[in-house]
TORDOKOL-274623 format. One record per residue (C-alpha): residue in three letters; x, y, z. Coordinates in steps of 0.02 Angstrom, whole numbers, plus 50000, padded with zeros to 5 digits. Example, Ala and Ser with C-alpha at 12.3 -4.5 7.8 and 13.67 -1.06 7.14 Angstrom:
ALA506154977550390/SER506844994750357/
This chain:
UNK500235749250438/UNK499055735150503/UNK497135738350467/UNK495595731850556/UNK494065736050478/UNK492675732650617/UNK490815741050496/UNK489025742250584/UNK487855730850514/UNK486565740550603/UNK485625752850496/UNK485755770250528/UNK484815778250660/UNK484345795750735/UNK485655801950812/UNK485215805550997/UNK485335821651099/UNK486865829351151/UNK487925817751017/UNK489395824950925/UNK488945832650759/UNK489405817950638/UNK490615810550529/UNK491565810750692/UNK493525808850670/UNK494465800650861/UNK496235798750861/UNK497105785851001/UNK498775788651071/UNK499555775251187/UNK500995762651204/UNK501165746251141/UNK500495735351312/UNK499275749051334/UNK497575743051239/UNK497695756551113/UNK497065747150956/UNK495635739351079/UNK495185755751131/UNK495005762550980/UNK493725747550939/UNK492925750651091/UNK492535768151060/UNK491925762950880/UNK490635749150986/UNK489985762451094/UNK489345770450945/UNK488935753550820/UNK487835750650989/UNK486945766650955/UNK486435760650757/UNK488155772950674/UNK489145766750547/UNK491065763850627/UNK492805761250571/UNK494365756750685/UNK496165753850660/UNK497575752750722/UNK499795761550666/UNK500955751750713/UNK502725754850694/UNK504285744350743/UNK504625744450903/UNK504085734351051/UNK503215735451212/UNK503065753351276/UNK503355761551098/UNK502285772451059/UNK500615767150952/UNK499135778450864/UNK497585770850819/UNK495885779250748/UNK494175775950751/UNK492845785150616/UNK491035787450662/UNK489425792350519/UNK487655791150473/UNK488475781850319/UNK489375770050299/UNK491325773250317/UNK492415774550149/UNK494015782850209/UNK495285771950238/UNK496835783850288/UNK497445788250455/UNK496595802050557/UNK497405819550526/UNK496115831550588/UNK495355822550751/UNK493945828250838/UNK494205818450995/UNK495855813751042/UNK496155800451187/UNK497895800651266/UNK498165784051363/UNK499905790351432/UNK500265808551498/UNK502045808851446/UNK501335807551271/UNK500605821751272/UNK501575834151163/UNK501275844250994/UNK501525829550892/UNK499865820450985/UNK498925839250939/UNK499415839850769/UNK497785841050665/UNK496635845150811/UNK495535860850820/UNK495005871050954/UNK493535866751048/UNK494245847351009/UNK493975836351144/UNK495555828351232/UNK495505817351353/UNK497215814051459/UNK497525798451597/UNK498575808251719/UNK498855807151907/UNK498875827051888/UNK497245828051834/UNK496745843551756/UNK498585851551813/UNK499355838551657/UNK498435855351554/UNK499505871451517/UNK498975885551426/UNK499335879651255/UNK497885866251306/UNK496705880651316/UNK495915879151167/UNK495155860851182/UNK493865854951305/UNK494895845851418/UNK494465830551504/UNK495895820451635/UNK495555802451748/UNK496875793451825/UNK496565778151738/UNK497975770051797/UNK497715770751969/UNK495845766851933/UNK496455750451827/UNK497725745351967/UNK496525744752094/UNK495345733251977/UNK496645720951944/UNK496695726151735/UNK498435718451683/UNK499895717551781/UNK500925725451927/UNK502325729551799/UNK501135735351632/UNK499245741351678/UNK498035739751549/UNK497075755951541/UNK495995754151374/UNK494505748851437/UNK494425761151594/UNK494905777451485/UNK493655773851370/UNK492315773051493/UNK492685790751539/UNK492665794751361/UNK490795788851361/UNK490575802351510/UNK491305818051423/UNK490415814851262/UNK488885811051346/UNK488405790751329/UNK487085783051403/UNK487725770351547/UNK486655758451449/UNK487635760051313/UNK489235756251376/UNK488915740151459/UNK487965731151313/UNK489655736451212/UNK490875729551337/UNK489815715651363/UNK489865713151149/UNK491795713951128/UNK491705702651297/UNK492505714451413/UNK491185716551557/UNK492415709651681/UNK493325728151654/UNK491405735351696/UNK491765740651871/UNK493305749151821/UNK492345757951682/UNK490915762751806/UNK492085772251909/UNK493145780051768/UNK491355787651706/UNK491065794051847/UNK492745801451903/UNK493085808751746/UNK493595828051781/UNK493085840351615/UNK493435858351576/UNK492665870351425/UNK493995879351319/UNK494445896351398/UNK493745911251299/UNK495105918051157/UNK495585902051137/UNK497035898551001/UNK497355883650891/UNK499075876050960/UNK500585878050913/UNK501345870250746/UNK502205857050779/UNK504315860250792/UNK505385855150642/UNK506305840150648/UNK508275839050651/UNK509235836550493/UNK509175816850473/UNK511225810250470/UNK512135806150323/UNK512015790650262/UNK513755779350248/UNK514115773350100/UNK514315753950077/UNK516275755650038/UNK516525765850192/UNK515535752950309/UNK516985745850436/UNK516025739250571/UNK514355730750614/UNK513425737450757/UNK511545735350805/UNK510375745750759/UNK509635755650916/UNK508005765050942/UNK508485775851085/UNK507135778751207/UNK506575796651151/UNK505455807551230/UNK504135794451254/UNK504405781751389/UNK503695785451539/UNK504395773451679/UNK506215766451696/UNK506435752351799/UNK507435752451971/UNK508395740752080/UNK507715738952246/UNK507515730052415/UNK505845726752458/UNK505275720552617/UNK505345700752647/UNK503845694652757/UNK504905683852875/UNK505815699552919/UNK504285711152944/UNK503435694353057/UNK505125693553171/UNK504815699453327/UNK506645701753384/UNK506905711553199/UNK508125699153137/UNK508715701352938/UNK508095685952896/UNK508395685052720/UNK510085693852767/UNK510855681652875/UNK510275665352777/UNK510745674052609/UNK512625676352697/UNK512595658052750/UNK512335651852582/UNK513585662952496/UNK514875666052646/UNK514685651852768/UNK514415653152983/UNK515345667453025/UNK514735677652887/UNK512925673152928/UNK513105675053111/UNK513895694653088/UNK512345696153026/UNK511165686553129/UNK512225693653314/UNK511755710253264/UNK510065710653329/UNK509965693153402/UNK511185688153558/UNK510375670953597/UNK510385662153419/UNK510515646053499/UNK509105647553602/UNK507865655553503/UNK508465641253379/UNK507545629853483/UNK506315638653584/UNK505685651753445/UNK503845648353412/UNK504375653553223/UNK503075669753156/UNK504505670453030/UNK504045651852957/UNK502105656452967/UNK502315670452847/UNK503745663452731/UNK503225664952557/UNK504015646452485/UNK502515639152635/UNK501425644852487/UNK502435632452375/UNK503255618452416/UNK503435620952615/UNK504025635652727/UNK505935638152745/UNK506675632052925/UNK507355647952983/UNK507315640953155/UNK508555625253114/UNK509685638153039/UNK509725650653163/UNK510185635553269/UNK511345628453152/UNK512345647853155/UNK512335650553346/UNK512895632953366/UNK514275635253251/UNK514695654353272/UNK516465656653360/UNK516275659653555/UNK516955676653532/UNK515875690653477/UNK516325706153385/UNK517405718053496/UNK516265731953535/UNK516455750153463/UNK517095764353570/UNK515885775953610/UNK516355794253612/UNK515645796253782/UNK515255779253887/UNK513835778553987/UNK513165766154123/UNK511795755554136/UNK510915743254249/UNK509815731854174/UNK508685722054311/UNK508295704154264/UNK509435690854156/UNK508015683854046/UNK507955688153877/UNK507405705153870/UNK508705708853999/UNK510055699453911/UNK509385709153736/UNK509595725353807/UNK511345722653874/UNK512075715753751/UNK511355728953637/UNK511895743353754/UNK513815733953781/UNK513865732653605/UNK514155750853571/UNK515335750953685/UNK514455757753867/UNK514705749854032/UNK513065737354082/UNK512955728654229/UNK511545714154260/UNK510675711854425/UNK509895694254437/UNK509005688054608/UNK509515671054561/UNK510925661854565/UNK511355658854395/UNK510835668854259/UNK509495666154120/UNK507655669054196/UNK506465658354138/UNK507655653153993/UNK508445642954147/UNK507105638254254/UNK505375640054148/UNK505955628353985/UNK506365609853999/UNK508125602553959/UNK507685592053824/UNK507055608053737/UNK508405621453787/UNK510085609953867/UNK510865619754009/UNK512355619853909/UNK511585629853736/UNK510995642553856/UNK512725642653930/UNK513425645653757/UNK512695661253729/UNK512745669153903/UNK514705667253852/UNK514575676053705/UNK513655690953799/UNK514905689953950/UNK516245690253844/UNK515975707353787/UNK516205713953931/UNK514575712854032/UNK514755716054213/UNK513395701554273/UNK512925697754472/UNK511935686454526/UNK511055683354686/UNK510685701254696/UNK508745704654753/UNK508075722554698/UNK506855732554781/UNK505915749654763/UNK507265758554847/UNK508465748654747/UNK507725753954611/UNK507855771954641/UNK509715771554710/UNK510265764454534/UNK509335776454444/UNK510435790854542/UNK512165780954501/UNK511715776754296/UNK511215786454155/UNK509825772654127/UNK509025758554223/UNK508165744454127/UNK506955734254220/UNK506645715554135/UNK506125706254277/UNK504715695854172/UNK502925687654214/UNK503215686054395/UNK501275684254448/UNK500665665254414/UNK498925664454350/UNK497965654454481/UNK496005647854492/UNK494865650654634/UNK493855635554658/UNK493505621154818/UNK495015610954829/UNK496395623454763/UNK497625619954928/UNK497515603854928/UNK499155593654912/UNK499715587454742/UNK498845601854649/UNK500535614854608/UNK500965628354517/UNK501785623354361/UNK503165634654339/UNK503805630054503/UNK503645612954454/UNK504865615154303/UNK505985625754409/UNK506125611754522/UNK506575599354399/UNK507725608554305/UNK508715612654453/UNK509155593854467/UNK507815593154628/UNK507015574254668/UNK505345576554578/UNK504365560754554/UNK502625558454508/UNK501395542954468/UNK499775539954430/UNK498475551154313/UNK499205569954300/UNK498095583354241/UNK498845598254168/UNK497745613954142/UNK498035626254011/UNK498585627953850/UNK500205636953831/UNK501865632853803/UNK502135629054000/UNK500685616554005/UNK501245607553856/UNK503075608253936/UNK502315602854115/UNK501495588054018/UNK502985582053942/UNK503985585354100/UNK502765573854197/UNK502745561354069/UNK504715561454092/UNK504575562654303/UNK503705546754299/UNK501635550054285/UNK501065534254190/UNK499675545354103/UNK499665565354051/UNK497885573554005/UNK498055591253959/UNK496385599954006/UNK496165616553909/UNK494565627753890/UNK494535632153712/UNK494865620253572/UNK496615613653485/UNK496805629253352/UNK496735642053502/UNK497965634753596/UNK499375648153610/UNK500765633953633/UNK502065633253452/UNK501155619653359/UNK502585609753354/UNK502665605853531/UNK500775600553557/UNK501205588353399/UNK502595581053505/UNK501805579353665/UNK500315569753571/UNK501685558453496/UNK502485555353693/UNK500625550753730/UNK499875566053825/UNK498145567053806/UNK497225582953762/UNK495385584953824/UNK494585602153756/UNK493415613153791/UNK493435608053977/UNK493735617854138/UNK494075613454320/UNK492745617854441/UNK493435610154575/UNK494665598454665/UNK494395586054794/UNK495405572254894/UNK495605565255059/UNK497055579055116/UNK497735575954929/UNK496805577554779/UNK496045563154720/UNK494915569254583/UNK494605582954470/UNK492815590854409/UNK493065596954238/UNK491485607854165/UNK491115608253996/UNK491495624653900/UNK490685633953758/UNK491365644453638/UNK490215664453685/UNK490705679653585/UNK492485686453542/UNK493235694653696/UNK494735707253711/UNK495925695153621/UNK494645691453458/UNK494515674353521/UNK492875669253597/UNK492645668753754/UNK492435653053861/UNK490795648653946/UNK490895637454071/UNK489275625054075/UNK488495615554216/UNK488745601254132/UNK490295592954226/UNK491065573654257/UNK492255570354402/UNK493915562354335/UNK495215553654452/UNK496945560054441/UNK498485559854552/UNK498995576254544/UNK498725592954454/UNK499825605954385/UNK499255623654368/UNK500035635154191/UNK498725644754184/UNK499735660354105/UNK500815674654193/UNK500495691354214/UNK501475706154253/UNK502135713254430/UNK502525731954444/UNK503125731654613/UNK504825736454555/UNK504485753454502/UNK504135763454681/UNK502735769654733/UNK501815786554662/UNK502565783754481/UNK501775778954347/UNK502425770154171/UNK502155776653990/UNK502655768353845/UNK503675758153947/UNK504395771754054/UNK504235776454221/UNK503735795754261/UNK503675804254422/UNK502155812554423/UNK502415820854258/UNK504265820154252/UNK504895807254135/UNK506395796354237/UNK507745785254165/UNK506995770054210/UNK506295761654085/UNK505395741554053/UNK505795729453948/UNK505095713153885/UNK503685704153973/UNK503525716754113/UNK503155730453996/UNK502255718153848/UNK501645704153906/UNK501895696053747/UNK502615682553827/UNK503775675053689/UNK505755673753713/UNK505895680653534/UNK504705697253584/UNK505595700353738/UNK507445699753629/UNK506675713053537/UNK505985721553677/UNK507525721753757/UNK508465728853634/UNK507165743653575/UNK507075747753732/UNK508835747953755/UNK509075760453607/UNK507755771353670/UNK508505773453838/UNK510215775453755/UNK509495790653660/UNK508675798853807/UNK510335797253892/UNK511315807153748/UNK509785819953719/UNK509315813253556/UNK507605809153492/UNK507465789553503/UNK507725778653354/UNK505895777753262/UNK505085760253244/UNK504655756253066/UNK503325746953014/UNK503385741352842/UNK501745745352748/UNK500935729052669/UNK501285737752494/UNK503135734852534/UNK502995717252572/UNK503485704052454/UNK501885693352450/UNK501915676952362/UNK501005685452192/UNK502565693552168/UNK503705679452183/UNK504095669352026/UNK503725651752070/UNK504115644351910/UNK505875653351926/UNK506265638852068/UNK506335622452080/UNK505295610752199/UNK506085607152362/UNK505475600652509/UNK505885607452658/UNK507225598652747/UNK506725591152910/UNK507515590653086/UNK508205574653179/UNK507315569953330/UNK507315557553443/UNK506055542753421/UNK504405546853530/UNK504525532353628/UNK506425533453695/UNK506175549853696/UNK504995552853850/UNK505955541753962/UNK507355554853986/UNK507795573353962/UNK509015570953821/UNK508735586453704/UNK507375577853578/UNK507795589353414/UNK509525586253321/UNK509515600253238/UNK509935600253021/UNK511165586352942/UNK511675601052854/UNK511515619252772/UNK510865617352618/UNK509065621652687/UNK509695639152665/UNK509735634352474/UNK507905635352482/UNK507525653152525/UNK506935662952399/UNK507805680252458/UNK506075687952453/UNK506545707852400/UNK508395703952369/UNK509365705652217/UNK510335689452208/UNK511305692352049/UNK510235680951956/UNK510375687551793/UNK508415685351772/UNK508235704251712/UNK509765704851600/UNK509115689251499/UNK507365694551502/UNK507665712651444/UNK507035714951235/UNK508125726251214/UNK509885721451299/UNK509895737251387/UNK510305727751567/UNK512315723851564/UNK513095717651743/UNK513865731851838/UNK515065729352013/UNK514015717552123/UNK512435722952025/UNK511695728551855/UNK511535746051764/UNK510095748951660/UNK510705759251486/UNK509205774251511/UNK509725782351361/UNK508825766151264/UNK507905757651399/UNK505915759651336/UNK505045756151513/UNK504285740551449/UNK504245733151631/UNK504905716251578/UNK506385715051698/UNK505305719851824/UNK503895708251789/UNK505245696051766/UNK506195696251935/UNK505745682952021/UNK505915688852183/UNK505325707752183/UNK507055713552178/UNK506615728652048/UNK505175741052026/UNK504405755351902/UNK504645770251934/UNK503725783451836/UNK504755797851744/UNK504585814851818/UNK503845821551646/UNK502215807651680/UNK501605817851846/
């Protein structure tokens, strides 16, 4: 047995009102991890502070973290003599409910004060508890939220006893100048709320003393030395007294929860590294039909939340996903039978459109694509520039849709009535006809030649028409399609590019990435500026731009532009116009309405649903793939009179954030960049300007956030060698497993948890 002596050298004192009659007798029962011993001298501070005479110590036994520990503190008007253990407590403090049997009341009297950290509160009492004055706090949940030890072993010490100073009535006073003695006023707070959360109950009347405690078994016989055949270890089993067992299980990884299409991120790189293209692109096709594309033209949430950013550099999940759908075998996955086919028209061959086909083809009904133009892909065709999506990626993947049996015609225009004749000939009609409404501005000079709408500037060109340009071109806006008209114009001959954009660099909503290029080309960005007018001789010559301040937030929590009178007239040569897209509704006919992306007839729900942009406006390719297919599921469901799929939202709690990743567990490794072009040859041509990888191995760098990955981190890390490989995963022996939390606290990618034992609530 270790012994800590910790004597007041204060002299004694009246004892104030309301203190326990004295010497005073408190008896600590906790696990190793838990704070016990400090507890103990905590308690014996709170009354040293008050001029008694203390005594604290601590019983130790053998075993390790989460075994369970006694330790006893002695309070007089004298000074303390008795060196022994405490048998007959008046107080006892139990720092772990599952403790909390006869053993921990042996000794005790009634009327005793006990004092319990439960999650039950007073329900951790029965009736053989009757007889003490009860006191309960979840400490552990109080501790938690303070930040007092870690997410695998709370340290609840400091918080139980300052509900302890509540039941037996000291001062507030009191407590802080002894935390702030033993150097613990950082746990203050936590104390603070413990004293005054603390729940306490009288005895009942008749109480009884409890009951004795039960006799032990028979101890085995012990082997003689001559009859000793074989060595074994010698093993503590776990008892009655742990009170959480650890658990394998997937947590959520932020790059999946920040995909907008609802990729399995960590999934499909984690079967690249281990099983190679195919395998990863089973598991990338099954939410994501256009891995090429989005490979290039992804604006990458996934990267902006990936936990290694926080470490050496975010993972390029876009490169890979490129690397897979370039590499993935032409032929997709036959699709399933379904026990009763249905049909489908989906409206629109964007991405949303394309989503929800190939979702709905995929398990195995009959879809058929309408597209007004004459090739398929939306704006994934017309809207984004060859050197960032080739005609011939896009191509690629339209294949791979096609080739499972998607009906597709093109050339076909749909109207209102259109509209309602395919709704009477298919179980479901999808409408994904995107931002068709330019954004536009209203000021002298709009009509005049050379100022154009910019989409149908980039539709021009990437049809193959003869668009030339010279001069100074001003581009206005700040999206993706102004930074893609700038570099188009750049490549169409303009000898200078000046993006003008009415809020400043870190509000433009184009990727990053692409304003960094088109700076390296040479465009020009001139912020915080708005036209105010155009003027030319029959063409415009010259452009007013107006100096903008930042007002207060609007809808979108970004402030809102103020346009000053303060303006300078630039000369330019012409002017294109991507000043955002909104959506048009004149597909669904006239007196219904949409809900949630539905259409209703008055109050009758239809089966014509939207998808993508024309229902979000998120405008992203990777929000309208998972528009598409959500969408597609939904309407699927209504069709076969089942309640649609529910859309699950991880809560932040089951996110892997970087403070549960294990940094030290991985090496430094910078992220591996892409091939492009050189800046200068690049803008002379529409050659694709990104390469792509050299290789795979940046899927080597991905920490599997929430993902066992067999790394044998718990079974080495486990005191007790209780974690032995089992299958494709580990078994945890519960018979001596002590709930220490180390494997847990250990895994370096949140792959485990605690779990607390039934017998603890």
């Amino acid at each position: 047995m270790l012994v800590h002596d910790l004597v007041s050298e204060c002299p004694s004192a009246a004892v104030r009102a309301g203190a326990p009659k004295l010497p005073l007798e408190i008896r600590v029962h906790g696990r190793g991890g838990q704070g016990g011993v400090t507890c103990a001298k905590l308690l014996a501070c709170l009354y040293a502070e008050q001029g008694l005479h203390v005594q604290a110590f601590g019983d130790y036994g053998s075993e390790r973290a989460g075994a369970p520990v006694r330790a006893f503190t002695r309070v007089d008007t004298a000074p303390v003599t008795n060196r022994n253990k405490v048998y007959r407590p008046h107080h006892l403090l139990v720092l772990d409910a599952a403790l909390l049997g006869d053993d921990v009341l042996d000794g005790a009297a009634p009327g005793a004060v006990l004092l319990v950290n439960s999650a039950r509160g007073l329900g951790v009492f029965t009736e053989r508890h009757r007889s003490f004055r009860v006191a309960a706090l979840d400490a552990t949940a109080v501790a938690r939220r303070h930040g007092i030890g870690s997410t695998a072993l709370v340290i609840v010490n400091t918080t139980v006893a300052g509900a302890y100073a509540r039941v037996v009535g000291i001062p507030w006073e009191v407590v802080e100048r002894a935390y702030r003695v033993l150097e613990l006023e950082g746990d203050l707070p936590a104390a603070r709320e413990a004293y005054d959360g603390v729940v306490v109950r009288a005895p009942g009347p008749g109480a009884t003393a409890p009951a004795a405690p039960r006799a032990r078994a028979a101890a085995p016989p012990v082997i003689g030395i001559a009859e000793l055949t074989e060595d074994f270890p010698t093993r503590l089993p776990t008892g009655t007294w742990r009170t959480q067992r650890p658990r394998y299980r997937s947590h959520v990884a932020p790059c999946n929860a920040a995909c907008p299409a609802g990729n399995d991120v960590v999934g499909f790189i984690g079967a690249l590294r281990t099983g190679g293209v195919e395998a990863a692109a089973r598991v990338l096709l099954a939410t994501q039909p256009l891995p090429s594309v989005c490979g290039r033209v992804c604006p990458g949430p996934c990267m902006s939340a990936c936990n290694r950013a926080a470490y050496d550099g975010a993972v390029n999940v876009r490169a890979l996903e490129r690397w897979i759908g370039d590499r993935a075998g032409p032929e997709p996955e036959r699709p399933r039978g379904a026990p009763r086919p249905r049909r489908f028209a989906v409206v629109g061959s964007g991405p949303a459109g394309l989503s929800a086909a190939f979702a709905l083809r995929s398990a195995g009904h009959a879809v058929t694509i309408l597209e007004a133009a004459p090739r398929l892909g939306g704006v994934l065709r017309t809207g984004i520039p060859a050197y960032r999506l080739p005609h011939e990626v896009l191509d690629a993947d339209l294949a791979r849709i096609l080739a499972l049996g998607v009906d597709a015609r093109c050339g076909y225009a749909v109207d209102t009535s259109a509209v309602r004749e395919l709704a009477a000939g298919h179980d479901a009609v999808i409408l994904a006809a995107g931002l068709q409404r330019a954004g536009d501005l209203d000021v002298p000079g709009r009509s005049l030649r050379g100022v154009v709408d910019g989409l149908g500037f980039l539709d021009a060109v990437k049809s193959g028409g003869d668009v030339s340009l010279r001069g100074h071109v001003v581009v206005v806006g700040g999206g993706n399609t102004a930074v893609d008209c700038a570099r188009t114009a750049l490549r169409c001959g303009a000898a200078r590019v000046t993006i003008a954009y009415r809020r400043g660099r870190a509000e433009m909503p184009a990727i990053a990435a692409e304003i960094e290029e088109a700076v390296a080309e040479g465009v020009e960005l001139l912020l915080h500026r708005q036209p105010v007018a155009f003027a030319g001789n029959g063409r415009v010559e010259r452009v007013t731009l107006a100096e903008v301040e930042p007002g207060a937030p609007d809808a979108s929590g970004r402030r809102r532009p103020v346009v000053t009178d303060r303006t300078r007239a630039s000369a330019c040569d012409g002017v294109l116009l991507a000043l955002g897209q909104g959506a048009d509704l004149g597909l669904v006919p006239a007196g219904w309405s949409v809900r949630e992306s539905r259409a209703f007839d008055g109050e009758r729900p239809t089966n014509v649903w939207l998808a993508g942009d024309l229902a979000t406006g998120e405008g992203t390719v990777t929000h309208a793939i998972g528009s598409g297919r959500r969408i597609a599921l939904r309407a699927l469901a209504a069709a076969e009179g089942r309640a649609a799929p529910a859309e699950v939202v991880p809560a932040p709690e089951e996110r892997v954030s970087p403070a549960h990743v294990r940094f030290s567990h991985f090496e430094v490794m910078p992220q591996r960049p892409e091939r492009h072009a050189p800046p200068a040859a690049r803008a002379r041509g529409f050659e694709e300007v990104s390469r792509g990888l050299d290789d795979a191995s940046e899927a080597e760098r991905c920490f599997s956030c929430g993902r066992c990955t067999r790394c044998d981190t718990c079974l080495l890390s486990c005191p007790e060698g209780v974690v032995s490989r089992s299958g494709d995963g580990y078994a945890v022996d519960e018979a001596f497993c002590k709930g220490c939390g180390m494997c847990v606290a250990e895994c370096p990618r949140r792959a485990m948890e605690m779990t607390l034992e039934t017998s603890a609530r």
